[in-house]
C-alpha positions as CSV (number, residue, x, y, z in Angstrom):
1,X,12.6,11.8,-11.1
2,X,10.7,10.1,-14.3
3,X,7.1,10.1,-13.8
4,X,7.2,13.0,-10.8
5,X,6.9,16.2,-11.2
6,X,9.2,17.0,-7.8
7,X,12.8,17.3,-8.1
8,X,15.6,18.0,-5.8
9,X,18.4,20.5,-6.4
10,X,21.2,21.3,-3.2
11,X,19.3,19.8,-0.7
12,X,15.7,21.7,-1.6
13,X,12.4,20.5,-3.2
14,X,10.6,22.0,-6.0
15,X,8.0,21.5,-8.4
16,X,7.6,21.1,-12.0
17,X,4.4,21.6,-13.9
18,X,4.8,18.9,-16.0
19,X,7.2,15.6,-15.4
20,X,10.3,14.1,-17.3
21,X,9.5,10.9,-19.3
22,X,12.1,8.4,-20.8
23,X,12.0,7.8,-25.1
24,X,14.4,4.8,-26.2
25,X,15.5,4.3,-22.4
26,X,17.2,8.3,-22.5
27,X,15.5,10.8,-19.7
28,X,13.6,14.0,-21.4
29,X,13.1,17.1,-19.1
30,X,11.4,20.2,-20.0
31,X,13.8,22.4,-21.1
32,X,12.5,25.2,-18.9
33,X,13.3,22.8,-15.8
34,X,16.4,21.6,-17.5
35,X,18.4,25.2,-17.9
36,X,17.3,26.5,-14.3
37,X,19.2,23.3,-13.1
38,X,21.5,23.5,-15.3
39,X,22.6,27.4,-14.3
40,X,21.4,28.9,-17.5
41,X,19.1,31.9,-17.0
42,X,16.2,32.8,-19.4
43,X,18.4,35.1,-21.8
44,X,20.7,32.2,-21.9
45,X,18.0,30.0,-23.6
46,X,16.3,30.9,-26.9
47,X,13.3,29.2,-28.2
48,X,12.5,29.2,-32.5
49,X,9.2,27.8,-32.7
50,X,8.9,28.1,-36.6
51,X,11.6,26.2,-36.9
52,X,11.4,23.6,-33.6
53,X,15.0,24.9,-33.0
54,X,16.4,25.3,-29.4
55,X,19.7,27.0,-28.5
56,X,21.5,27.4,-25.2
57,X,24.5,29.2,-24.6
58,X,27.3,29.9,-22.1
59,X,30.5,32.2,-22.2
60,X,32.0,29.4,-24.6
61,X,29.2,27.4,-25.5
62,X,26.2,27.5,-28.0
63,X,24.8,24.6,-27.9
64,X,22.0,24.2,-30.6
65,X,19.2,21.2,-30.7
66,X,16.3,20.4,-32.9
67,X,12.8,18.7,-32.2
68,X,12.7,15.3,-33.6
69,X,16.4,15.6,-34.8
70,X,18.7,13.0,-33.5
71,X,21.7,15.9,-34.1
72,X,23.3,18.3,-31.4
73,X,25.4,21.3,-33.0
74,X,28.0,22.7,-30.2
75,X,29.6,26.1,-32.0
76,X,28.3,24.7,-35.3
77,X,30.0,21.4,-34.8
78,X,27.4,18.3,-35.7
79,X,27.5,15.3,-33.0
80,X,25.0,12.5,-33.5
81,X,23.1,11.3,-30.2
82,X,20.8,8.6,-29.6
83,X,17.8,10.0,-28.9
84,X,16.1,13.0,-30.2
85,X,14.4,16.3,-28.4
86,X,10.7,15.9,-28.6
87,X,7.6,18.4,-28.5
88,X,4.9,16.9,-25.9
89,X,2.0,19.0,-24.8
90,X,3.8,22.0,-26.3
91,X,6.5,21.8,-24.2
92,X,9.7,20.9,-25.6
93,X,11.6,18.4,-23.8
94,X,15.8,17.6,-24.6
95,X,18.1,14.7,-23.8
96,X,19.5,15.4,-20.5
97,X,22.5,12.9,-20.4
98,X,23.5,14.7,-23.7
99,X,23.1,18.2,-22.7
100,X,24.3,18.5,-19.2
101,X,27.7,16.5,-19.9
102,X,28.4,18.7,-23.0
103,X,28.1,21.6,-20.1
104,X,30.2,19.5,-18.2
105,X,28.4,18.0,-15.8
106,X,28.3,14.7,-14.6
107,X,25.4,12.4,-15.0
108,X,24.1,9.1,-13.3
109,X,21.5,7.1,-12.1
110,X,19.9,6.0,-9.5
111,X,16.8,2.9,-9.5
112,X,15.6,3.2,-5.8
113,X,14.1,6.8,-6.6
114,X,13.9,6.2,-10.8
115,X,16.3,9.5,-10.5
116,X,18.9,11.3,-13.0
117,X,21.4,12.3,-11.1
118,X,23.4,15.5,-12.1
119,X,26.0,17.1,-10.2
120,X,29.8,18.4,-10.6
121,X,32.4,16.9,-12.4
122,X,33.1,13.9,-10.7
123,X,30.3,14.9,-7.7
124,X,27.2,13.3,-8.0
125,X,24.4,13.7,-5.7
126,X,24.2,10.7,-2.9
127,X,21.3,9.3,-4.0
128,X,21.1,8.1,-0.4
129,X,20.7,11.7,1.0
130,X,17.6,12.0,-1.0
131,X,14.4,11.3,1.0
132,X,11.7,8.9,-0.2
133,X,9.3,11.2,1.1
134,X,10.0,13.8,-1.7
135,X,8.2,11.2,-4.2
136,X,4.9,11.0,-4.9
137,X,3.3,7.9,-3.6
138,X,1.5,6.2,-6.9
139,X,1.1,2.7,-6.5
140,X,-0.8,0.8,-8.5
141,X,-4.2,-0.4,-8.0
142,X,-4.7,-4.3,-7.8
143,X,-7.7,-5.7,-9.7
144,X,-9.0,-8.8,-8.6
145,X,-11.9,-10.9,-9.0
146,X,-13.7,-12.5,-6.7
147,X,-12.0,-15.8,-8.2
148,X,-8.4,-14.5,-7.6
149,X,-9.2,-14.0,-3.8
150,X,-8.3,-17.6,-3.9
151,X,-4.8,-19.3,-3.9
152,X,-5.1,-22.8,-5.4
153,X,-1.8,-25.1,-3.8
154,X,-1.0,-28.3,-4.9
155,X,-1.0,-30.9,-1.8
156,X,-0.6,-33.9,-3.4
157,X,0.6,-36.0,-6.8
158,X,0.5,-39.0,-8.4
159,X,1.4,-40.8,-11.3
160,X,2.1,-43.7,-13.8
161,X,4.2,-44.3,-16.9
162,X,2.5,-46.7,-19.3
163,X,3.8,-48.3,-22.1
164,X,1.4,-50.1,-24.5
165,X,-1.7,-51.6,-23.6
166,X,-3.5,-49.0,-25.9
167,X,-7.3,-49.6,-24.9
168,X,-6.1,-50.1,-20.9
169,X,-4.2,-47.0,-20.7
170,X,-7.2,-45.2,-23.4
171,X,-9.5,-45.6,-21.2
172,X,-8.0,-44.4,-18.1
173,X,-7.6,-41.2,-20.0
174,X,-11.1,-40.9,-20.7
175,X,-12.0,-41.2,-16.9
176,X,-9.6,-38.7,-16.2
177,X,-11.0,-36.0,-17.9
178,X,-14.4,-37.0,-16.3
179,X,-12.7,-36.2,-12.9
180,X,-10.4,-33.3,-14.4
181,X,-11.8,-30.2,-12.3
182,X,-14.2,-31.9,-10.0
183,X,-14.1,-29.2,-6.8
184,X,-14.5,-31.2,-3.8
185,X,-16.2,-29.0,-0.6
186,X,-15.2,-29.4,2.6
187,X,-16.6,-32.5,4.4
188,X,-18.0,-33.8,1.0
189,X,-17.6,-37.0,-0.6
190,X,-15.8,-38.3,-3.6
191,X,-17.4,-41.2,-5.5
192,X,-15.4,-42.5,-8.6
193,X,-18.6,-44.3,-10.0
194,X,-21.0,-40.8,-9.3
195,X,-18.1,-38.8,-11.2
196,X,-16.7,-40.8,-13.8
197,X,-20.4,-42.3,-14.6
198,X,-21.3,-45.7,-16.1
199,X,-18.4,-47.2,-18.8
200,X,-20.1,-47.5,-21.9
201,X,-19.1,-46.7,-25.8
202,X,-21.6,-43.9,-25.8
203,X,-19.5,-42.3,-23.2
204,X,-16.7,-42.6,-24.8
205,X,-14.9,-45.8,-23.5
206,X,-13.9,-48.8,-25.5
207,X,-13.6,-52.7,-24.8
208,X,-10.1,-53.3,-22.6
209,X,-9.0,-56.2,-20.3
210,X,-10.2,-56.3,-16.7
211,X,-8.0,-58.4,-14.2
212,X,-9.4,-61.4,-15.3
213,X,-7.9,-60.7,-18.7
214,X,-11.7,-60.6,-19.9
215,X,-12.8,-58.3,-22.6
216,X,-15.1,-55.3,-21.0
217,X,-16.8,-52.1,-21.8
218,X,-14.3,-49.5,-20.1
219,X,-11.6,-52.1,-18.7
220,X,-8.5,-50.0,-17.5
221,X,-10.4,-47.5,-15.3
222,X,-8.4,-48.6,-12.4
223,X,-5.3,-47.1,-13.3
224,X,-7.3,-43.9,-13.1
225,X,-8.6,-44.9,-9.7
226,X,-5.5,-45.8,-8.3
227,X,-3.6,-42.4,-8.9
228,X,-6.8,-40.9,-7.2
229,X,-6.6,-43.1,-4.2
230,X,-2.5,-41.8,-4.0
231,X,-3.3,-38.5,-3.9
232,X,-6.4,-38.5,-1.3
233,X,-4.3,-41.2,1.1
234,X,-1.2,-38.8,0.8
235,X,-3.4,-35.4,1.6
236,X,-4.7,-37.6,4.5
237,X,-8.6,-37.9,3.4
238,X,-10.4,-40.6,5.1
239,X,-10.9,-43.3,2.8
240,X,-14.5,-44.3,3.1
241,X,-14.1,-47.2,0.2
242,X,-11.4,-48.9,-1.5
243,X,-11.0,-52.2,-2.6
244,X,-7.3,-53.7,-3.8
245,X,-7.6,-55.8,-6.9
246,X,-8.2,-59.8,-6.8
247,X,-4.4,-59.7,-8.4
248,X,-1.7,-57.9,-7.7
249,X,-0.8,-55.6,-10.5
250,X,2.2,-54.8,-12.3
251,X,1.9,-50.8,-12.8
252,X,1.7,-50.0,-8.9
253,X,3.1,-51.6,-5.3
254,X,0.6,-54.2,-3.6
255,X,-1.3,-51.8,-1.1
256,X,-1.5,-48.6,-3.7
257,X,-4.3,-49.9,-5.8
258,X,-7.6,-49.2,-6.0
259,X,-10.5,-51.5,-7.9
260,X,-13.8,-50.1,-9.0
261,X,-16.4,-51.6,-10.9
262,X,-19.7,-50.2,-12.0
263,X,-22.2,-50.7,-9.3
264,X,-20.8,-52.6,-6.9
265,X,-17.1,-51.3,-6.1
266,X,-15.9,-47.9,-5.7
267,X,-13.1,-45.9,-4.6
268,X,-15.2,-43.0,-2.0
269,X,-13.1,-40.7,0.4
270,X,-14.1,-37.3,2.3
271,X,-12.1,-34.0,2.0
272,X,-10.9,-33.5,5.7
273,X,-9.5,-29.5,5.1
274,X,-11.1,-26.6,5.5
275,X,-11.2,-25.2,2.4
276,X,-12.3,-26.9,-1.1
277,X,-10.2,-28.8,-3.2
278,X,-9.7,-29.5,-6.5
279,X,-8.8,-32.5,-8.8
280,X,-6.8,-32.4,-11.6
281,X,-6.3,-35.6,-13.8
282,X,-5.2,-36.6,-17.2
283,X,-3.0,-38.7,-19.6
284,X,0.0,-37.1,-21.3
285,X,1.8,-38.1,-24.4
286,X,5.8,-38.8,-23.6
287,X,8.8,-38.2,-25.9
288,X,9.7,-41.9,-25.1
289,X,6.3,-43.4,-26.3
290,X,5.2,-43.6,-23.2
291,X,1.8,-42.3,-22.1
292,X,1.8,-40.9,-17.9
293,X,-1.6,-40.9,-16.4
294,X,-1.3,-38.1,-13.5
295,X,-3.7,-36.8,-10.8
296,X,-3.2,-33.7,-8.3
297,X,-5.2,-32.4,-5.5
298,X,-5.0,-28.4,-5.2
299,X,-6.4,-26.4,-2.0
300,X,-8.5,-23.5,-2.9
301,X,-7.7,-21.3,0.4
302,X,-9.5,-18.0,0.4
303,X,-7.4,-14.9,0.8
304,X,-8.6,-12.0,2.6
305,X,-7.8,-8.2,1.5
306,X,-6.3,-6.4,4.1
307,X,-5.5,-2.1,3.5
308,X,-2.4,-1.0,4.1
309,X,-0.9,2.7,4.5
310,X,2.2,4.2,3.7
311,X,4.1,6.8,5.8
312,X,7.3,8.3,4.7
313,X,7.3,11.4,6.8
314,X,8.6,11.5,10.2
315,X,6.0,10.3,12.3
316,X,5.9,13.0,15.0
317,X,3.4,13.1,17.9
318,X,-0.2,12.9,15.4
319,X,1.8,10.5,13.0
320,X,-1.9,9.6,11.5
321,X,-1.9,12.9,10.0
322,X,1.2,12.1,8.1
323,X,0.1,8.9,6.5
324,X,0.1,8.9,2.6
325,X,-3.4,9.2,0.4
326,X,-2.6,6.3,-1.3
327,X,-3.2,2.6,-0.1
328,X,-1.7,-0.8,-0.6
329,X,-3.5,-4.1,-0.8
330,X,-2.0,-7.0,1.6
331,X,-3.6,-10.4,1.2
332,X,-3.7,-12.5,3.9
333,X,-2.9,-16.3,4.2
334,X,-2.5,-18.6,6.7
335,X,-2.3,-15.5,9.2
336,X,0.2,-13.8,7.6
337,X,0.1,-10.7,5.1
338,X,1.8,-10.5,1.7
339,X,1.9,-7.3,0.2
340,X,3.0,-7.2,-4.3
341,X,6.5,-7.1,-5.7
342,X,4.4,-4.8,-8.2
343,X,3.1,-2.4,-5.7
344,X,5.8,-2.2,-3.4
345,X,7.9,-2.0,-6.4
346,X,5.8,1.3,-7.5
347,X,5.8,2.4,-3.9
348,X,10.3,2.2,-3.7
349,X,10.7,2.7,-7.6
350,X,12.3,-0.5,-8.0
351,X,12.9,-2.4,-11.1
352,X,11.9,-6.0,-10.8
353,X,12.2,-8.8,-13.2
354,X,9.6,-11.5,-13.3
355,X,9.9,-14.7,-15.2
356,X,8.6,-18.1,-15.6
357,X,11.0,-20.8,-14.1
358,X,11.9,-24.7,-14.7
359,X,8.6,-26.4,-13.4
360,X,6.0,-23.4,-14.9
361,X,6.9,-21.7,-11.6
362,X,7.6,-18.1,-11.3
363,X,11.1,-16.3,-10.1
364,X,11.3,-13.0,-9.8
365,X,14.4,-10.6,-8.9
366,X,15.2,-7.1,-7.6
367,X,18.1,-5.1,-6.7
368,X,17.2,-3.3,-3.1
369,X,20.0,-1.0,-1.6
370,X,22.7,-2.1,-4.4
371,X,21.9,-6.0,-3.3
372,X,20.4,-8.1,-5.8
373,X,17.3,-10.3,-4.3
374,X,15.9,-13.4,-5.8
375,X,12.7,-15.1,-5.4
376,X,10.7,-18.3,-6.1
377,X,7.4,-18.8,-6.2
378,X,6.5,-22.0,-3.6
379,X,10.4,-21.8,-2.0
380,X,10.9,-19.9,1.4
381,X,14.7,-20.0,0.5
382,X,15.8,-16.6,-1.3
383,X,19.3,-15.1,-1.8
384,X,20.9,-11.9,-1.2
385,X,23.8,-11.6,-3.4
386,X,24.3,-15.3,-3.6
387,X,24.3,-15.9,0.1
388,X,21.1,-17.9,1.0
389,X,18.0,-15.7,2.8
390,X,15.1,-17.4,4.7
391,X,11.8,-15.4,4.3
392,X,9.0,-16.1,6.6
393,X,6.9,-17.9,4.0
394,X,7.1,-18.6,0.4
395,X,5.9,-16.8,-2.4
396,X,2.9,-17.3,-4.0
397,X,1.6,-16.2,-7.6
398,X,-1.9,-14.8,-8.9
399,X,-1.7,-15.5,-12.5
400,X,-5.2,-13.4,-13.1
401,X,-4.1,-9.8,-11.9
402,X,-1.5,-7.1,-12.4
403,X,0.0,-7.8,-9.2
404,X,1.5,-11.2,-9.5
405,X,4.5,-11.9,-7.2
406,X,3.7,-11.9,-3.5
407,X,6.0,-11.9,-0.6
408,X,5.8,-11.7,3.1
409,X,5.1,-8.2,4.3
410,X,7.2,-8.8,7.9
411,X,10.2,-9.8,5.0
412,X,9.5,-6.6,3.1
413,X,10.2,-4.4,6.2
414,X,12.9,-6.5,7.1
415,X,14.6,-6.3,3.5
416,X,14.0,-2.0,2.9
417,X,14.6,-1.4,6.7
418,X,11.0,-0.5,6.8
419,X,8.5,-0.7,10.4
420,X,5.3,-2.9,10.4
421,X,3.0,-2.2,12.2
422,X,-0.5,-3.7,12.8
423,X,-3.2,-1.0,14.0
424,X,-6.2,-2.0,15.9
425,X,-9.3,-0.8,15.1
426,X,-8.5,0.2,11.9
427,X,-8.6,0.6,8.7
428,X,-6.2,1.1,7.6
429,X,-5.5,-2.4,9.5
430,X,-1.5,-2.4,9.0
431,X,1.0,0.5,8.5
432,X,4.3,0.5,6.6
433,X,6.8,2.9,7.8
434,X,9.2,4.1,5.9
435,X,10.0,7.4,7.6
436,X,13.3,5.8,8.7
437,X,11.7,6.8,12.7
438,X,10.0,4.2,14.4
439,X,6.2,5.6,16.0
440,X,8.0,5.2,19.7
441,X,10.9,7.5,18.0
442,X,13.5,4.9,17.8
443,X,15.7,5.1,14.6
444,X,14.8,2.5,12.8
């Protein structure tokens, strides 16, 4: 296995003192490791270390390889392979693909244990005989700040396409960016005039039209008002003040505006949730000419750490004993625990693909027990193979830390056949079974 220094031969578990590593996507193992599985004995294998040259021979073979040479010689006949033996720690490690199928042997592998696989002609090893438990647990740590213990969701949205009316539409910008960022506490109040200050040229409006068609200081705030009373009415804020314009306007449906005026009108509401919430405005350039003032209201909900151990040995009657040194990190959200695609990934040598999606979303993929699983970030809809899966809550993302995709833990256990269990009084506080037993000695 790459990375481990155990590896399996006929059903037994041994040691290596040093671990096979992969160069150009090709496994290297030491050769000392490599003959014994191989069935070549010590006088079978000679070493030249002026010249860096290996040899290994059988009753018909001599098969003869060269450190940092990309060229294998079987009885003095050159063949070029695509990866070269390498010297590491002063241990010389060779090409295993290459050299085991020259000694006729058959060679696969296998990404649930990150395993070569060699065996008889035609025989491989059944990856699936191999226990889990023969590989050493090393997970990744997660490193968060105390910033990223926060999952910011978007609750609500609004915008407007403008077209012309330059100064208007400038100015709403401008008062956007004032309220671009503005965290709103719990039970605290928003006041358009407090945030987005008095409207003068030293602030950097300029002179628009107010409803009236008269020429003001600032004239076109209102647009940016209006997308901010959307939002807070559709993430169900109580409106403390808003006042509709004298006329109805032409860039959003009678009941959907919002007036303000320095000093005397404003648009005020409260954030009703428990957590804080932030505001996101601005004015974006379109392909079309077209300039879209936006606003968004994320929820800052705190996440919660929660430790997590890993057992892969049968559980038996003092099943704490058996529990793994190393620890996951669950998060916790809304009641429920999500545990990495990158740890458990580490944990059951998967090999998953993460990507940015349509929207600035992420998707992620991963083939568990030959079926191919897809994710997205915000959707509680995944597939299996095509066929549509329903996980117990959506994905999130934490763009600031090495463990970015998180999932469900109950839909973990669920998708590797894995037992959850929550412990009381711990920590650890939950435990993630993968012995294949269930603690009241059920098969799982």
């Amino acid at each position: 296995m790459v990375n481990s220094q155990s590896y399996m031969l006929n059903g037994a578990v041994f040691q290596m003192d040093a671990a096979p590593c992969t160069v150009q996507g090709r496994v290297l193992i030491p050769l000392r490791y490599l003959a014994y599985v191989l069935g070549l004995d010590e006088k079978n294998v000679v070493w030249d270390a002026a010249g860096k040259i290996v040899e290994l021979r059988t009753e018909n073979k001599k098969i003869k390889l060269v450190v940092n040479s990309s060229t294998m010689f079987v009885n003095e006949k050159s063949f070029r392979m695509d990866v070269a033996p390498i010297l590491k720690d002063n241990r010389v490690y060779l090409p295993a693909k290459w050299v085991a199928e020259e000694l006729g042997y058959s060679v696969g592998w296998d990404d649930r244990l990150n395993a070569l696989l060699i065996g008889a002609p035609g025989n491989l090893p059944d990856p699936e005989s191999i226990p889990l438990k023969i590989i050493p647990v090393n997970v990744r740590q997660c490193e968060f700040s105390e910033s990223d213990l926060f999952l910011n969701q978007k609750i609500s949205s609004s915008s407007i396409l403008f077209y012309g009316e330059y100064a208007n539409v400038y100015n709403a910008g401008v008062a956007a960016d004032y309220v671009n960022g503005f965290v709103l506490e719990p039970d605290q109040e928003f006041s358009f005039n407090k945030v987005v200050g008095e409207r003068t040229r030293q602030r950097g409006f300029i002179v628009g039209h107010d409803i009236l068609e008269n020429l003001t200081v600032g004239g076109g705030v209102c647009r940016t008002s209006t997308v901010l009373f959307q939002v807070a009415r559709d993430a169900g804020f109580t409106i403390l003040e808003r006042h509709p314009h004298y006329l109805p306007v032409a860039y959003t449906p009678a009941g959907t505006d919002a007036s303000v005026s320095w000093g005397w009108m404003d648009l005020r509401f409260i954030n009703n949730l428990p957590h804080s919430v932030i505001i996101y405005s601005g004015l974006h350039e379109e392909e079309d000419n077209g300039r879209r003032l936006w606003a968004e209201l994320w929820e800052r909900k705190p996440l919660k750490k929660i430790d997590v151990a890993v057992l892969v040995k049968e559980p038996g009657s003092s099943w704490p004993e058996n529990i793994e040194q190393t620890r996951l990190v669950a998060l916790e959200k809304d009641d429920v625990s999500f545990i990495s695609l990158e740890q458990m990934s580490d944990l059951l040598r998967l090999s998953p693909e993460i990507n940015v999606a349509q929207g600035g979303r992420s998707a992620a993929a991963v083939r568990i027990n030959n079926q191919l699983i897809s994710f997205a970030e915000g959707n509680k809809m995944a597939t299996i193979d095509n066929a549509e899966y329903q996980l117990n809550e959506a994905p999130f993302c934490l763009t600031n830390s090495n463990c970015n995709f998180w999932l469900p833990l109950e839909d973990w256990g669920n998708l590797t056949g894995a037992e959850v269990v929550w412990i009381n009084g711990g920590p650890p506080s939950i435990l993630f079974n993968l012995s294949g037993t269930g603690l009241d000695g059920r098969k799982l």
